[in-house]
C-alpha positions in Angstrom: -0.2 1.7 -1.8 3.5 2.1 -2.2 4.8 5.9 -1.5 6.1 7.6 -4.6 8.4 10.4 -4.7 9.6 12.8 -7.0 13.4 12.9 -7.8 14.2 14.8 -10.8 12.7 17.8 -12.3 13.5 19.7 -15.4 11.7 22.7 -17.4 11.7 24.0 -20.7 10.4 27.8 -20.5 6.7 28.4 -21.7 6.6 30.7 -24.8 7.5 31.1 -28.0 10.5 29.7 -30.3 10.4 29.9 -33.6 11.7 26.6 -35.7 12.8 25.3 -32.4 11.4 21.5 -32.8 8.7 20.4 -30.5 11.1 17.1 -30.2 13.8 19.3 -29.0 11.9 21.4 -26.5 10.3 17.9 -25.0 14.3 16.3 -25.0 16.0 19.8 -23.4 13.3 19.0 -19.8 14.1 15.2 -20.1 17.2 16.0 -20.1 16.9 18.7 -17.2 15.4 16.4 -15.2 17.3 13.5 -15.4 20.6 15.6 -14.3 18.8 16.3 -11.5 18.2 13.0 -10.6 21.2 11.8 -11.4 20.5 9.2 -13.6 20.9 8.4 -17.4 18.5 7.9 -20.1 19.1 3.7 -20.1 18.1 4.0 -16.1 14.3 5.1 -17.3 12.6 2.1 -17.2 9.1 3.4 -19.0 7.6 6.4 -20.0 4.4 8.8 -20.4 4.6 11.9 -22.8 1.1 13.9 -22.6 0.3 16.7 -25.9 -2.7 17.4 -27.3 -1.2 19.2 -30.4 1.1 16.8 -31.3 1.2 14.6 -33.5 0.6 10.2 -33.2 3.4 8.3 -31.8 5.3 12.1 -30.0 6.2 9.9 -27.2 8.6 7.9 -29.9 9.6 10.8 -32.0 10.5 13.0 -28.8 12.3 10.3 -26.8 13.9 8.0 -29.1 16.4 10.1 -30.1 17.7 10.2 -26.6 18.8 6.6 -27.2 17.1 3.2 -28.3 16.8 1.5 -24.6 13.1 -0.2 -26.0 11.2 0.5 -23.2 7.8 1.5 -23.5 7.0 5.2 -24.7 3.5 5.8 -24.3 1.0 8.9 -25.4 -1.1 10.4 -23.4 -4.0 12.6 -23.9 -6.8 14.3 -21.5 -7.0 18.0 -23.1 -5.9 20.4 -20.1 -5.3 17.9 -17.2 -3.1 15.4 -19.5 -0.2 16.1 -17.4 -2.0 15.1 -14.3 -2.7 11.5 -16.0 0.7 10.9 -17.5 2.1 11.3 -13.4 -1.3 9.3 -12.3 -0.3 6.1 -14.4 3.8 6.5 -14.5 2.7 6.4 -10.4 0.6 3.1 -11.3 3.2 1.9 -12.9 5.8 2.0 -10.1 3.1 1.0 -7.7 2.5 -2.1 -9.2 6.7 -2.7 -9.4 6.4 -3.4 -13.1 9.7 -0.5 -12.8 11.9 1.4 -10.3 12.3 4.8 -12.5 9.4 6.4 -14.6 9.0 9.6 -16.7 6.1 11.6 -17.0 6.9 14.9 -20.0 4.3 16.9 -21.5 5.2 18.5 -24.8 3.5 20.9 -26.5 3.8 24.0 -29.3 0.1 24.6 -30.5 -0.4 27.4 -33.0 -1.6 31.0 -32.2 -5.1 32.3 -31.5 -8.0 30.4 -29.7 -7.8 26.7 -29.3 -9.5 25.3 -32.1 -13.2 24.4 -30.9 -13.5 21.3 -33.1 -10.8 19.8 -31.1 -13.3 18.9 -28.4 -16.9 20.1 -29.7 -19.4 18.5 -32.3 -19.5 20.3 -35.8 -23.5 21.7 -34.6 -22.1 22.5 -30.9 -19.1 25.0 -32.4 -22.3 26.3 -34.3 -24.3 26.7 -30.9 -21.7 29.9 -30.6 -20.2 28.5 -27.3 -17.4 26.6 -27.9 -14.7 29.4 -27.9 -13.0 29.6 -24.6 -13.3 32.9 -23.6 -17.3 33.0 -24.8 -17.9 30.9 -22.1 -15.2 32.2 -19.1 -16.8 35.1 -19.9 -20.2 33.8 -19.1 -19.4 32.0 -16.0 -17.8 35.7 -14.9 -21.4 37.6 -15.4 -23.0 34.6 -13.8 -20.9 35.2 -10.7 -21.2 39.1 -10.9 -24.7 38.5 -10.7 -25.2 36.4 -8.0 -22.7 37.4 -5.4 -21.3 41.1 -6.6 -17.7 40.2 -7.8 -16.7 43.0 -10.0 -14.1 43.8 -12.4 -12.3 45.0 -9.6 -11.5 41.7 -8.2 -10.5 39.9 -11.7 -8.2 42.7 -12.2 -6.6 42.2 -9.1 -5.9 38.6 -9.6 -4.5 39.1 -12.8 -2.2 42.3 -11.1 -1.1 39.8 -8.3 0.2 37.1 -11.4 1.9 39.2 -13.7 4.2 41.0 -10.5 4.5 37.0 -9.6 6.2 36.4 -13.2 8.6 39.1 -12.8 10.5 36.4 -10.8 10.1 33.1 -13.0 12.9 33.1 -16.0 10.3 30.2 -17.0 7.4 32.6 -17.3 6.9 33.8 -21.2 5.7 37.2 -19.9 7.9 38.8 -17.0 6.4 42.2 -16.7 3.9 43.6 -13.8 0.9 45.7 -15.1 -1.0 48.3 -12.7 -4.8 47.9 -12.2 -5.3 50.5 -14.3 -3.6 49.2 -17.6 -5.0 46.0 -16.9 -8.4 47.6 -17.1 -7.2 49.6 -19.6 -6.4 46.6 -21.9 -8.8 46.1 -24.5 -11.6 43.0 -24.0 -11.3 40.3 -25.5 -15.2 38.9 -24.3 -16.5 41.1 -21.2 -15.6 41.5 -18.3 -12.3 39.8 -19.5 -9.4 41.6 -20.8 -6.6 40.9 -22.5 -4.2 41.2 -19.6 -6.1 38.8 -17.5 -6.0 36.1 -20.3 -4.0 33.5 -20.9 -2.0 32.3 -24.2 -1.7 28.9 -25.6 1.6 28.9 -26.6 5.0 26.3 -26.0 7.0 24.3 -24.1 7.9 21.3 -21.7 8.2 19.9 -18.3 9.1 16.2 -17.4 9.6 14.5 -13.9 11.5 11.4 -12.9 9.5 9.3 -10.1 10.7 6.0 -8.1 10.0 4.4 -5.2 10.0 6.8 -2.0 11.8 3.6 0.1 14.7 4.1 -2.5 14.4 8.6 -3.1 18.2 8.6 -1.5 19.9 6.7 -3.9 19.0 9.8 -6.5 18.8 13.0 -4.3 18.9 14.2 -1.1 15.8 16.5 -1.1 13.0 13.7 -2.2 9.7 15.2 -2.8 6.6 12.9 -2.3 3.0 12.7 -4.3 1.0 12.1 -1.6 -2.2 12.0 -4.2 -2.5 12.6 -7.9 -6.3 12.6 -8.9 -8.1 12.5 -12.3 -11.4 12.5 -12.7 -14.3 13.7 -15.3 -17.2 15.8 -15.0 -19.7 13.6 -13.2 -22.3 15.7 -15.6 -21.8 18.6 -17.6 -19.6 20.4 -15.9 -21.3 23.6 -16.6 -23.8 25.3 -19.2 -21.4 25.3 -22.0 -21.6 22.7 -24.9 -21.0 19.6 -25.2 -24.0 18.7 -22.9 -23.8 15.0 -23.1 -26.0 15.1 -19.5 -27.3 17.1 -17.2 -29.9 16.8 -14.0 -32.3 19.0 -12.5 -32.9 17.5 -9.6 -29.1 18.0 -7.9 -25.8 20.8 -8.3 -23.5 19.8 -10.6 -20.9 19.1 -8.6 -17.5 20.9 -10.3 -14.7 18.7 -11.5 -12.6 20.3 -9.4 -14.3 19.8 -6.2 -14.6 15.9 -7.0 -10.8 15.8 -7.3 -10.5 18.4 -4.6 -11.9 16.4 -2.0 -10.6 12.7 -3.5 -7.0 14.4 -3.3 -7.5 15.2 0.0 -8.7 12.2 1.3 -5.4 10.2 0.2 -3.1 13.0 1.1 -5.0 12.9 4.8 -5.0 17.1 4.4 -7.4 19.8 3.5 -7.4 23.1 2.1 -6.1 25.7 4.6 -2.4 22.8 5.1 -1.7 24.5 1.6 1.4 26.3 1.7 1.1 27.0 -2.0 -1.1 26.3 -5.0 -0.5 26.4 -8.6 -3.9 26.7 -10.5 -5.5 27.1 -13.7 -6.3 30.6 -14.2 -6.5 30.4 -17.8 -8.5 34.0 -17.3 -8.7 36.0 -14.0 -12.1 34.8 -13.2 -11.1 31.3 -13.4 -8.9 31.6 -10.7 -11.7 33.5 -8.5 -14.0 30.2 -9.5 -11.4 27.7 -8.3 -10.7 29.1 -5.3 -14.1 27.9 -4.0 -14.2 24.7 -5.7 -11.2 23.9 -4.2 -12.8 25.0 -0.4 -10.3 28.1 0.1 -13.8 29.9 0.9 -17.3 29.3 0.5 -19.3 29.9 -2.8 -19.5 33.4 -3.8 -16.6 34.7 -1.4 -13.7 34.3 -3.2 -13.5 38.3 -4.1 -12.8 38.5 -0.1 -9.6 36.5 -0.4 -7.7 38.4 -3.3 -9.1 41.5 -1.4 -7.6 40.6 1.9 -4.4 39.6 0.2 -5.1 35.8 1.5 -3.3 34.5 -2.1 -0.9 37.0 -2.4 3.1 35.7 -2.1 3.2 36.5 1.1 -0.6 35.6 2.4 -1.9 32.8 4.0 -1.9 30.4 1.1 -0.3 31.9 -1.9 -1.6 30.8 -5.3 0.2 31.0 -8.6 3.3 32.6 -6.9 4.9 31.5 -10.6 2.5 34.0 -12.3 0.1 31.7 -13.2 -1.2 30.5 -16.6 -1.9 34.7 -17.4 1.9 35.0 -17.5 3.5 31.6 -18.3 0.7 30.8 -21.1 -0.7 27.1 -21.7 1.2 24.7 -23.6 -1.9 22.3 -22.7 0.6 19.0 -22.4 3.1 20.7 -20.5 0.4 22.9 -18.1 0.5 20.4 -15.1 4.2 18.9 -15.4 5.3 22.8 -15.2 3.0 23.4 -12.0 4.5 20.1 -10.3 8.1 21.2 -11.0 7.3 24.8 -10.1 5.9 23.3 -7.0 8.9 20.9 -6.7 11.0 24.2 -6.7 9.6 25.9 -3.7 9.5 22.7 -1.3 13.1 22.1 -1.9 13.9 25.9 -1.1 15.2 26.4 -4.8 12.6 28.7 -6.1 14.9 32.0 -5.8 13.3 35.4 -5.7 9.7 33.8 -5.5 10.2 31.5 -2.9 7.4 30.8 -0.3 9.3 30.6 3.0 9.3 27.3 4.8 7.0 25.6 2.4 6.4 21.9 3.1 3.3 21.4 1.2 1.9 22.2 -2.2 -1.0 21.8 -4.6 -1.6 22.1 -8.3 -4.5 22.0 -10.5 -5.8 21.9 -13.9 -9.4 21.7 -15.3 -9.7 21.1 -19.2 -12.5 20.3 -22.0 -15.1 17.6 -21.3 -14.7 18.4 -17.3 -11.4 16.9 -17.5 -9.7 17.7 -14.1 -6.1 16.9 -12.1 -5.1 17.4 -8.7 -1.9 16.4 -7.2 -0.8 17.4 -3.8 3.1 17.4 -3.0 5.1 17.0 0.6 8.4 17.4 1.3 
């Protein structure tokens, strides 16, 4: 297949702002990233917006304003990892030469609290009493407590390690470190989680310009390629929580994230331990504990080991969420994976500042939504 890079990048910072439009937050990335390219609005040849709070038709409403060109502006929507599937098909897209420059932009500015449940649940599953996010993190957490002695210890220090990350991201919408102690301080919000190893849905934007690798020079001289962006589904349900739409007794569920794990890494011709850094979705502490094995950082049930050794710190072996993770930038769910890959984007170009992983050549990032919906894409430079 024909190699794809990645030649403009913009960000919107993840948080919260007010009246500020969702159309403008969406149009101030696009508009980031096609500076950074180099290019103009008239030179994007088709594009992908991914939300899932946003209303029909946001590709038009965001994008249209930025001038009537008639291309195609198309919505896309796979809860948590709709990022990773606007990239996968604006990829397709130039694959197949049907264009030269494609957008992928996730938008989003979802109200406060927990996501709503009947956004992805059955009326009688939300009244099973395990639809609610941190219900069934929280769960997964006691499972893993149980059966291989992770304590509280170890989420705490996952979520310590994020928020001192964010104290260098101006994109993060919390930029303050926490001790261990007043993250286990903080009050719990479904045990063992706390609030301070939590993350907030909340808003913003991220957008990417891709072409051709053969023709990355014409645009910049620091072209970053995808060398695999994978989407796939639960094979079954991805764990015990509602909807259970199929299960089997006779095998191990294998994990969303392990199927696009390992698909990811069969294109990119890589594994695990080439990571120089990984962006991940630790929507809660534990989360980020769980992927770490699904992804094959470490076998099942040792995970604890690596944020005890300091093997995902900044400066260890294979940093993780050297941005400060979801527990400091918050979710805006359309924007999650867009913001990872320009984060990503950041660090193998050497433009990530004070947070910079030295020498990094190659990067990872990951999301894992509702209905097993998971996205991998793994980045060279």
């Amino acid at each position: 297949m024909k190699k794809i890079a990645i030649v403009g990048v913009g960000i919107h910072p993840f948080g919260r702002f007010g009246e500020k439009s969702y159309q403008q937050i969406g149009q101030e990335a696009v508009r980031m990233a096609l500076k950074d390219a180099n290019v103009a609005w008239k030179d994007i040849q088709v594009a992908y917006l991914s939300s899932q709070y946003l209303p029909s038709t946001a590709a038009s409403r965001v994008l249209k304003p930025l001038g009537e060109t008639g291309i195609s502006l198309v919505d896309v929507e796979a809860a948590c990892a709709s990022g990773g599937v606007s990239v996968n098909i604006a990829m397709l897209a130039v694959q197949a030469e049907a264009c030269d420059l494609a957008l992928a932009v996730g938008v989003e500015k979802m109200p406060r609290g927990f996501m709503d449940p009947m956004m992805n649940f059955e009326k009688w599953q939300v009244q099973m009493g395990l639809s609610t996010n941190p219900s069934y993190w929280a769960m997964s957490a006691r499972r893993h407590m149980h059966d291989y002695g992770t304590t509280e210890m170890h989420l705490a220090k996952v979520a310590y390690k994020n928020h001192k990350n964010s104290v260098d991201n101006p994109n993060s919408m919390y930029r303050k470190a926490f001790s261990i102690e007043e993250i286990l301080a903080s009050p719990i919000v479904c045990y063992p989680i706390h609030l301070l190893e939590i993350c907030a849905p909340n808003e913003g934007a991220a957008a990417i310009i891709l072409c051709p690798a053969e023709k990355a020079h014409k645009y910049t001289n620091k072209p970053i390629y995808i060398e695999a962006c994978v989407h796939v589904v639960a094979a079954y349900s991805s764990d015990f929580r509602v909807p259970i739409e199929s299960m089997s007794a006779r095998i191990e569920n294998p994990s969303p994230v392990t199927l696009a794990s390992q698909k990811a890494y069969e294109k990119a011709g890589v594994g695990p331990m080439d990571m120089d850094l990984i962006e991940l979705q630790d929507t809660d502490a534990f989360c980020e504990l769980q992927i770490y094995e699904n992804l094959g950082l470490c076998k099942k049930g040792e995970s604890g080991k690596l944020i005890d050794d300091g093997t995902t710190d900044r400066n260890g072996r294979i940093p993780v969420n050297v941005s400060g993770g979801l527990i400091s930038k918050g979710e805006p769910v359309g924007a999650s994976h867009l913001g990872q890959i320009a984060e990503i984007v950041y660090h193998l170009r050497g433009q990530a500042g004070a947070r910079q992983v030295a020498n990094a050549k190659i990067g990872m990032a990951q999301v894992l939504g509702a209905r097993g919906n998971c996205a991998v894409t793994i980045l060279k430079r």
